[in-house]
DRENBA-589548 format. One record per residue (C-alpha): x, y, z; residue in three letters. Coordinates in steps of 0.5 Angstrom, whole numbers, always signed. Layout:
xx / yy / zz / rest
X / Y / Z / ALA
...
This chain:
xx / yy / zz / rest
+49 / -11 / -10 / UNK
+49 / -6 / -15 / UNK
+48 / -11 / -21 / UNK
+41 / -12 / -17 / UNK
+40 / -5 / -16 / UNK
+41 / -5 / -24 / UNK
+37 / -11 / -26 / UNK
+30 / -8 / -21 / UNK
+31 / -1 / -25 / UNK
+30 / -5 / -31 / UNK
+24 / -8 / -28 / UNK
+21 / -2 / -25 / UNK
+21 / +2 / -32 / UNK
+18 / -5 / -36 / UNK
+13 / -5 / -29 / UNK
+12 / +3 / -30 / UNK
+10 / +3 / -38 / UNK
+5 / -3 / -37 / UNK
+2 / +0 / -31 / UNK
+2 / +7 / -35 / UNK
-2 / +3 / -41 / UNK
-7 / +0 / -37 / UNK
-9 / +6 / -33 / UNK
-10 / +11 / -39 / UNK
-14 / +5 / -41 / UNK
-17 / +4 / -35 / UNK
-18 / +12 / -33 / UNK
-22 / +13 / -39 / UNK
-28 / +7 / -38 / UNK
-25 / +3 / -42 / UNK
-22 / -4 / -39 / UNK
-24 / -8 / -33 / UNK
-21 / -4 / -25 / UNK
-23 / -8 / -18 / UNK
-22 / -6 / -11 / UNK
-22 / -10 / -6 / UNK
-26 / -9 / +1 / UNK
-31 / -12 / +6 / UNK
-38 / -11 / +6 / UNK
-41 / -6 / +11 / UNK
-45 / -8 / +18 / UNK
-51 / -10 / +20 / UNK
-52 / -15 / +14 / UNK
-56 / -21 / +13 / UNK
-54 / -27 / +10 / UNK
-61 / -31 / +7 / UNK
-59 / -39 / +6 / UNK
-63 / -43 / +1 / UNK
-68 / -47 / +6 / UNK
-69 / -40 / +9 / UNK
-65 / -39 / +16 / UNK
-62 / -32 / +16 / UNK
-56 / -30 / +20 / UNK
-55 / -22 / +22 / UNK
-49 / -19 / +23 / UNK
-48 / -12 / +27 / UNK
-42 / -10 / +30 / UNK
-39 / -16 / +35 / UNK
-46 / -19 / +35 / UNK
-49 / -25 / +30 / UNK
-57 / -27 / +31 / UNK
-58 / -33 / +28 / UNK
-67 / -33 / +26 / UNK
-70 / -41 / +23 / UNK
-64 / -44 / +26 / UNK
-65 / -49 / +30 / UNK
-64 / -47 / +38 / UNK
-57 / -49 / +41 / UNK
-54 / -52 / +35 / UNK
-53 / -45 / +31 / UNK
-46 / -45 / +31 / UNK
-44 / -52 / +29 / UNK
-49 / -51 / +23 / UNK
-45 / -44 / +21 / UNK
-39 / -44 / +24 / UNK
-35 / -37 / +26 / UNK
-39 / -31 / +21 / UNK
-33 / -26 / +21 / UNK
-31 / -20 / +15 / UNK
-35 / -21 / +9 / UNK
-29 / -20 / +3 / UNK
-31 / -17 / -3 / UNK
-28 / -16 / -10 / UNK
-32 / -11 / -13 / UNK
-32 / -8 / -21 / UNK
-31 / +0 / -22 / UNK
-37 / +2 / -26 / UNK
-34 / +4 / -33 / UNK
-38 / +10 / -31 / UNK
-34 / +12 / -24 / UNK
-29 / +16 / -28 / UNK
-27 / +19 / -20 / UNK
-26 / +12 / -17 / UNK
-22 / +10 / -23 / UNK
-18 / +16 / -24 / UNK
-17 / +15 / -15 / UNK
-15 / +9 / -16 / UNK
-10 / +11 / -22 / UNK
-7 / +16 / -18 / UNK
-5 / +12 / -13 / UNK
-2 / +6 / -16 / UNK
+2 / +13 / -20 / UNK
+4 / +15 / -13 / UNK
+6 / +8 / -11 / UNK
+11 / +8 / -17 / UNK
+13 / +16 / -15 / UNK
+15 / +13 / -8 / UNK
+18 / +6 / -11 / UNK
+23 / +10 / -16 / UNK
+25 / +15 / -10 / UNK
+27 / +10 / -5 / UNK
+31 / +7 / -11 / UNK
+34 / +11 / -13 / UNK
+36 / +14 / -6 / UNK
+38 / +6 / -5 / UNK
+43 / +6 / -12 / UNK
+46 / +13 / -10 / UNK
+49 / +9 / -3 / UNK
+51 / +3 / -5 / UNK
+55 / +8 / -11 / UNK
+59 / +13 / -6 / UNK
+60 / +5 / -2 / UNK
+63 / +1 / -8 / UNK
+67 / +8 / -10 / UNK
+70 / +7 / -3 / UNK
+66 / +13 / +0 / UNK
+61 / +10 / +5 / UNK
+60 / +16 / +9 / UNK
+60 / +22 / +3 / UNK
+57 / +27 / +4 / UNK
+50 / +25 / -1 / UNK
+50 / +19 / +4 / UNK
+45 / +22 / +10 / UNK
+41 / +25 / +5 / UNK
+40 / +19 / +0 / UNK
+38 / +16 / +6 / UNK
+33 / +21 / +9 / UNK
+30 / +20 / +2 / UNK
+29 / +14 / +3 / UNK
+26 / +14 / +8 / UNK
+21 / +18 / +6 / UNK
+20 / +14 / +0 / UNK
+18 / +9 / +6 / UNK
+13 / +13 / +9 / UNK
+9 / +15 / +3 / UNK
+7 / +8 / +1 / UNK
+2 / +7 / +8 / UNK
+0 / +15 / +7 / UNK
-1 / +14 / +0 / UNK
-5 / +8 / +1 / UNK
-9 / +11 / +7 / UNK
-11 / +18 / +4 / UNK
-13 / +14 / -1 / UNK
-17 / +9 / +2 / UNK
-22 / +15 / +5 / UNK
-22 / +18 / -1 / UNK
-25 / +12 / -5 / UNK
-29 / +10 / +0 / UNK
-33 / +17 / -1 / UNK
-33 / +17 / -10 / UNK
-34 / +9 / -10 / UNK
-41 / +7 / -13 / UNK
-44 / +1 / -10 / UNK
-51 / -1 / -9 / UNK
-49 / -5 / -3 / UNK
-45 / -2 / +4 / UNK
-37 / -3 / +3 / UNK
-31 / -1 / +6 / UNK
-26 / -1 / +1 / UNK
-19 / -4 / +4 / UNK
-12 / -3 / -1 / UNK
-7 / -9 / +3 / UNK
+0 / -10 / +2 / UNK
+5 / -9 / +7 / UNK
+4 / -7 / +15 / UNK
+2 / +1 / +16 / UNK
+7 / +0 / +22 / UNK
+12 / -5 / +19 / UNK
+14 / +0 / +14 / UNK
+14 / +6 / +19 / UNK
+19 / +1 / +23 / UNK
+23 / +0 / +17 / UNK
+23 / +8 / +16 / UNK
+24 / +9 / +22 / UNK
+31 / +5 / +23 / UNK
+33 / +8 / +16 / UNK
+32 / +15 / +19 / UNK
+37 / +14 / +24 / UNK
+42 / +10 / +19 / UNK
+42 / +18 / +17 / UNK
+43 / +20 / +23 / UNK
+49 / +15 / +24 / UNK
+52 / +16 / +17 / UNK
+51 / +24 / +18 / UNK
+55 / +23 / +25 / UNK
+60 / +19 / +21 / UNK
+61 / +25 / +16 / UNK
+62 / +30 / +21 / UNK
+67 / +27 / +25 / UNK
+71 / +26 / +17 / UNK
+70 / +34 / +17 / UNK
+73 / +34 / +23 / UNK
+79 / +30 / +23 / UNK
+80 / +33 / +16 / UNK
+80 / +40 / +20 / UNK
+85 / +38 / +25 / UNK
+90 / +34 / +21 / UNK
């Protein structure tokens, strides 16, 4: 275990210089930056022989079709994905984007080193320290700021990104909720390793 912890710190501080290289390049107008999103309703989409389709909500309107054989022709419309290009010229969405992948980085060394300070006390035989509890409430947090970050960020670049079409920009990754979960279970990991400790304390008193 702690030879793998070892090994992802070497990885993580070679993954941290090149996403620091790039971002300074790419914060600066320089170099190509692209966000994923979704394309904004209602839309149309015009084929080539002329039939259109409108998208709204739950709704779909199929114009030049055919009656009766609209879905056999097209199928399912749903979300429309995107990969859209940062202009070179949107310093705000850049540096957005920037400080994101940055807290990203921030949070992945919290929880890290919160991880290699538990695993430590353990090989050194003191599973219930008492820096345990607090590594893990750190690393907890580490959890929890991944899906913040990620949320606050989503609502500020959908608000400096410069389109000419409607979108919603979507960051994917790991479920909101299932890394609430996880951080929610390693919250009350603290809670038993805290327990653990203060009944050490105690036997100690009394003996």
């Amino acid at each position: 275990m702690d030879t793998g912890i070892r090994f992802v710190r070497y990885a993580l501080i070679f993954v941290t210089i090149l996403v620091i290289v790039f971002l300074g390049v790419a914060v600066s107008g320089r170099g190509s930056m692209s966000v994923q999103a979704h394309l904004d309703d209602p839309f149309f989409l015009e084929l080539a022989d002329g039939r259109r389709v409108g998208i709204s909500g739950n709704s779909t309107t199929f114009e030049n079709f055919e009656i009766g054989r609209e879905p056999e022709v097209l199928g399912d419309v749903g979300p429309v994905g995107l990969t859209i290009n940062v202009s070179r010229s949107d310093t705000d969405s850049r540096f957005v984007i920037g400080a994101i992948v940055l807290g990203w980085l921030a949070a992945g060394w919290l929880g890290l080193h919160s991880l290699g300070r538990v695993v430590t006390e353990t090989m050194a035989g003191h599973t219930f320290s008492d820096e345990s509890p607090a590594s893990l409430r750190r690393l907890g947090i580490a959890i929890l700021v991944v899906p913040a970050i990620g949320l606050i960020g989503t609502f500020v670049i959908n608000r400096t990104i410069e389109t000419d079409v409607p979108i919603s920009v979507a960051f994917s990754g790991t479920s909101t909720w299932v890394l609430i979960a996880v951080a929610v279970g390693v919250f009350a990991l603290a809670e038993i390793f805290g327990e653990a400790v203060r009944l050490r304390e105690f036997e100690e008193l009394t003996i």
